[in-house]
VOBA-1610 file (N, C-alpha, C; in pm, whole numbers, padded with zeros to 5 digits, always signed):
BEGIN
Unk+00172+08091+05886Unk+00210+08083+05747Unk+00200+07938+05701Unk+00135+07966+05578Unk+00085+07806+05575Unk+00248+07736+05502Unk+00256+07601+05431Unk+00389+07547+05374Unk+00382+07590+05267Unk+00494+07590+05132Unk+00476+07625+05017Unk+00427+07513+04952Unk+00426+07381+05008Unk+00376+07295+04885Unk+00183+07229+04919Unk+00189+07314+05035Unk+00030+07355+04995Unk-00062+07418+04875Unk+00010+07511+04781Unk-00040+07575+04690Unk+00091+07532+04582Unk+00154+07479+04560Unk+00231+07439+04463Unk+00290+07342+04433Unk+00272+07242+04313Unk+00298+07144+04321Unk+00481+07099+04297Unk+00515+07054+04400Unk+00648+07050+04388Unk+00741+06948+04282Unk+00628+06917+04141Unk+00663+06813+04071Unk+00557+06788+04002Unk+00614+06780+03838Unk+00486+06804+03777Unk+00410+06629+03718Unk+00272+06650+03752Unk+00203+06539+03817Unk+00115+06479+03618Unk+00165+06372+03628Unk+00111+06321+03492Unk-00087+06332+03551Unk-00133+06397+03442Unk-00285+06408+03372Unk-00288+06259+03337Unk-00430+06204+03361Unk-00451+06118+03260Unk-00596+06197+03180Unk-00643+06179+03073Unk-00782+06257+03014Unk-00853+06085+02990Unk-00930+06153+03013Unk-01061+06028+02995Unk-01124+06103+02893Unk-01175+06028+02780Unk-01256+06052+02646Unk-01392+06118+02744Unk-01451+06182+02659Unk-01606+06195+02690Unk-01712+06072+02731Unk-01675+06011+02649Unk-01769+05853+02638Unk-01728+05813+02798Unk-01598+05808+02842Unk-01602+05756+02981Unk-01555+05640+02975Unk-01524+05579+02860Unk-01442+05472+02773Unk-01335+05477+02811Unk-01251+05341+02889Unk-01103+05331+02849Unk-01049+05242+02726Unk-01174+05169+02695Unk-01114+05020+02617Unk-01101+05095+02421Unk-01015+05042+02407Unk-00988+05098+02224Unk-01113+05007+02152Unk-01112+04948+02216Unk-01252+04883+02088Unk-01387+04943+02098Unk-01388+05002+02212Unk-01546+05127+02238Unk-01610+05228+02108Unk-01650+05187+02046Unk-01730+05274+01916Unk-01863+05329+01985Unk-01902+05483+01907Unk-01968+05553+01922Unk-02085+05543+01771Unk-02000+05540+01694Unk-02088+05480+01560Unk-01981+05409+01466Unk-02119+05295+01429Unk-02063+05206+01318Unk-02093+05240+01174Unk-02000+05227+01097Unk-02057+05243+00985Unk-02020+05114+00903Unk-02113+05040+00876Unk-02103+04930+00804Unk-02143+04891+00658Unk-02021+04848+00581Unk-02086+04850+00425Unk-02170+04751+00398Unk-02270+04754+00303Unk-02370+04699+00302Unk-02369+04676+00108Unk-02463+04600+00071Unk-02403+04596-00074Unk-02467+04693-00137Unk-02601+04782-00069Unk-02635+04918-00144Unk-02589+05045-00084Unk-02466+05045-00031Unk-02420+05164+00096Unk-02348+05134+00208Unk-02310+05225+00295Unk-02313+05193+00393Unk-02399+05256+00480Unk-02437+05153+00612Unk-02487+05123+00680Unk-02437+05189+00856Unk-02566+05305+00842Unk-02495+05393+01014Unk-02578+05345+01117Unk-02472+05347+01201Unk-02548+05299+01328Unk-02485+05356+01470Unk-02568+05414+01521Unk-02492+05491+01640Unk-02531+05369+01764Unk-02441+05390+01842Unk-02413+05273+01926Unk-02390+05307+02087Unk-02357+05466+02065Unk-02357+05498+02194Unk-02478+05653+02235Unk-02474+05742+02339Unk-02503+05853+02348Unk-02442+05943+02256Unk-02341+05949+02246Unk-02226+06080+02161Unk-02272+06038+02036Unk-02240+05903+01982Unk-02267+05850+01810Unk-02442+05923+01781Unk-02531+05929+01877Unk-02652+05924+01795Unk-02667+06130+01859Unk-02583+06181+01933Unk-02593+06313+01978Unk-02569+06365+01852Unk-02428+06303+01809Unk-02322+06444+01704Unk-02378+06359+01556Unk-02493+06226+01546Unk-02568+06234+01438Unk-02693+06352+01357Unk-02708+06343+01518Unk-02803+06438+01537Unk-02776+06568+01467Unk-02645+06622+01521Unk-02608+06754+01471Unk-02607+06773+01302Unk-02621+06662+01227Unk-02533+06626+01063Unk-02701+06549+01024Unk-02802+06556+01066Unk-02907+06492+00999Unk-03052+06578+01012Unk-03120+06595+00952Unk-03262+06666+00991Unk-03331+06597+01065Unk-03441+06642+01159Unk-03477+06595+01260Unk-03598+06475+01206Unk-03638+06511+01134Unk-03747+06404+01096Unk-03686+06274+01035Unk-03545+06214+01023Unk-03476+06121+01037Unk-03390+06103+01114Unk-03433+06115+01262Unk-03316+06077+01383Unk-03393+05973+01437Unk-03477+05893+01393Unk-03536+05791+01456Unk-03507+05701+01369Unk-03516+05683+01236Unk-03460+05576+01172Unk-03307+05588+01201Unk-03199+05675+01217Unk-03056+05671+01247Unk-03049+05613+01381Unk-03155+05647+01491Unk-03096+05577+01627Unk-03154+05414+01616Unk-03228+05375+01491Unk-03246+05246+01509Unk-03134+05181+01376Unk-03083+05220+01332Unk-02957+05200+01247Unk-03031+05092+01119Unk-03145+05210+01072Unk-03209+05163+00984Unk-03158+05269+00818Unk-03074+05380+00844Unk-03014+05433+00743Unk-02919+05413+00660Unk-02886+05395+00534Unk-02794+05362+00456Unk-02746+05489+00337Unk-02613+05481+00369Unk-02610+05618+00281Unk-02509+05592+00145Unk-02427+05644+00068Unk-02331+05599-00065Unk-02241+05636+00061Unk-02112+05518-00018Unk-02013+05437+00033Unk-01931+05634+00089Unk-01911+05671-00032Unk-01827+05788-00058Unk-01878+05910+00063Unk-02030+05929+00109Unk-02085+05983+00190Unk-02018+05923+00324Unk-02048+05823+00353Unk-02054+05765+00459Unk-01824+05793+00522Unk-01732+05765+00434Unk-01603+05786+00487Unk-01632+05958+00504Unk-01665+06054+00421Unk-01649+06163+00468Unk-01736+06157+00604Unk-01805+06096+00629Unk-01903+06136+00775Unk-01836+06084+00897Unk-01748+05947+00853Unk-01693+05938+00929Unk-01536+05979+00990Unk-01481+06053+00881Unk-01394+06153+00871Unk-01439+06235+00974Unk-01536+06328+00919Unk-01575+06431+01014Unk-01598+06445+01139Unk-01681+06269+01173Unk-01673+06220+01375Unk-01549+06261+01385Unk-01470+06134+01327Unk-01371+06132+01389Unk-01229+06196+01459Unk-01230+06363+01355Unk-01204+06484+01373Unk-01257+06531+01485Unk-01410+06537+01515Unk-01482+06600+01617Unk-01431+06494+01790Unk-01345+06360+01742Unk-01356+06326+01861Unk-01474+06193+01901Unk-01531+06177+01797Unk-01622+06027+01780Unk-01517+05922+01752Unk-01540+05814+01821Unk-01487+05689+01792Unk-01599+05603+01685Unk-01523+05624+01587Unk-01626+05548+01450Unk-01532+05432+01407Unk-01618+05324+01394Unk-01558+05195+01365Unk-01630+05152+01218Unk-01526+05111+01092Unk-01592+05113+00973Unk-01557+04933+00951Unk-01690+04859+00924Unk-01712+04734+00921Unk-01715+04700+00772Unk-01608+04632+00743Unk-01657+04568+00604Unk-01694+04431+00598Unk-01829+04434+00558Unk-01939+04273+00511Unk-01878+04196+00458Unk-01856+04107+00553Unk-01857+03992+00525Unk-01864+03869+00414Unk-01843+03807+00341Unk-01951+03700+00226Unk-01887+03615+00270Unk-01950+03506+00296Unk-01870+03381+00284Unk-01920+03300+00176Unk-01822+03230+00085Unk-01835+03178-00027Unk-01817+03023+00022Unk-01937+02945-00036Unk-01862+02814-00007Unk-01805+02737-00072Unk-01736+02650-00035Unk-01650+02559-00122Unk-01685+02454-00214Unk-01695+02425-00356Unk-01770+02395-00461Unk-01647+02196-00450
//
């Protein structure tokens, strides 16, 4: 007869979950979306960012999106990244920069 805590755990054992990406660090983005002064500006950055682009774009523009040559309206671009980020995408939203100089 085998022991009982062969088949049962006598204490319940903390999970850790690892993201998909395989990412532990919080700053790890999957896509960027960066405003730009005619749009913003997508850019997938990892495997998952340019996979689940894939799923949300027609195929005859997934080559300008994996070279993060697409720009879409400001208002498009938070719902898209709404929607990653629901699905589990780590989307990081960049706002441009200006630097003004001093007169």
């Amino acid at each position: 007869m085998m022991p009982k805590g062969c088949f049962v755990a006598l204490s319940t054992k903390q999970i850790v979950a690892i993201p998909p990406n395989g990412y532990k660090s919080r700053f790890y983005m999957d896509i960027s979306l960066s405003n730009k002064i005619n749009g913003t500006q997508i850019t997938p950055t990892s495997v998952h960012g340019i996979l689940w682009l894939q799923t949300h774009f027609e195929s005859e523009h997934w080559e300008s999106i994996s070279n993060g040559k697409v720009i879409v309206p400001r208002e498009d671009a938070e719902i898209l990244g709404e929607d990653a980020q629901n699905a589990g995408i780590n989307v990081n939203f960049i706002n441009s920069l200006i630097q003004i100089d001093k007169i």
